[in-house]
Structures are given as C-alpha cells and as structure tokens.
N, C-alpha and C positions, 0 to 999 in steps of 0.2 A: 504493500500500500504506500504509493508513493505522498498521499495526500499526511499521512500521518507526519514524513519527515516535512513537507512543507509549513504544516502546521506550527511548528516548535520553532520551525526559520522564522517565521513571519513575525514572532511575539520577541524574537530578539531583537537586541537595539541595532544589529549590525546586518540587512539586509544582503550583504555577501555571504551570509550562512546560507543562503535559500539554495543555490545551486551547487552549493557542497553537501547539503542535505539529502537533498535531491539527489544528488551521483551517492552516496552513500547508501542511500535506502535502496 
C-alpha cells in the first residue's frame, strides 16, 4: 500500500520525505 507511506510523508514538515517514502514502500 503505497498510500500508507505517503500518508506519514505528507504530515512531515519536510515534503522530500514523500518520494523516498514512496520508493521505500
């Protein structure tokens, strides 16, 4: 579930988590 790692990016303060989230999950 890719939505789950986005989820967790989005509420951090650093919007470059999203797509290391994102390849992670």
């Amino acid at each position: 579930m890719p939505r789950a790692g986005i989820e967790p990016a989005l509420s951090g303060p650093q919007p470059d988590v999203l797509p290391l989230y994102y390849r992670g999950e």
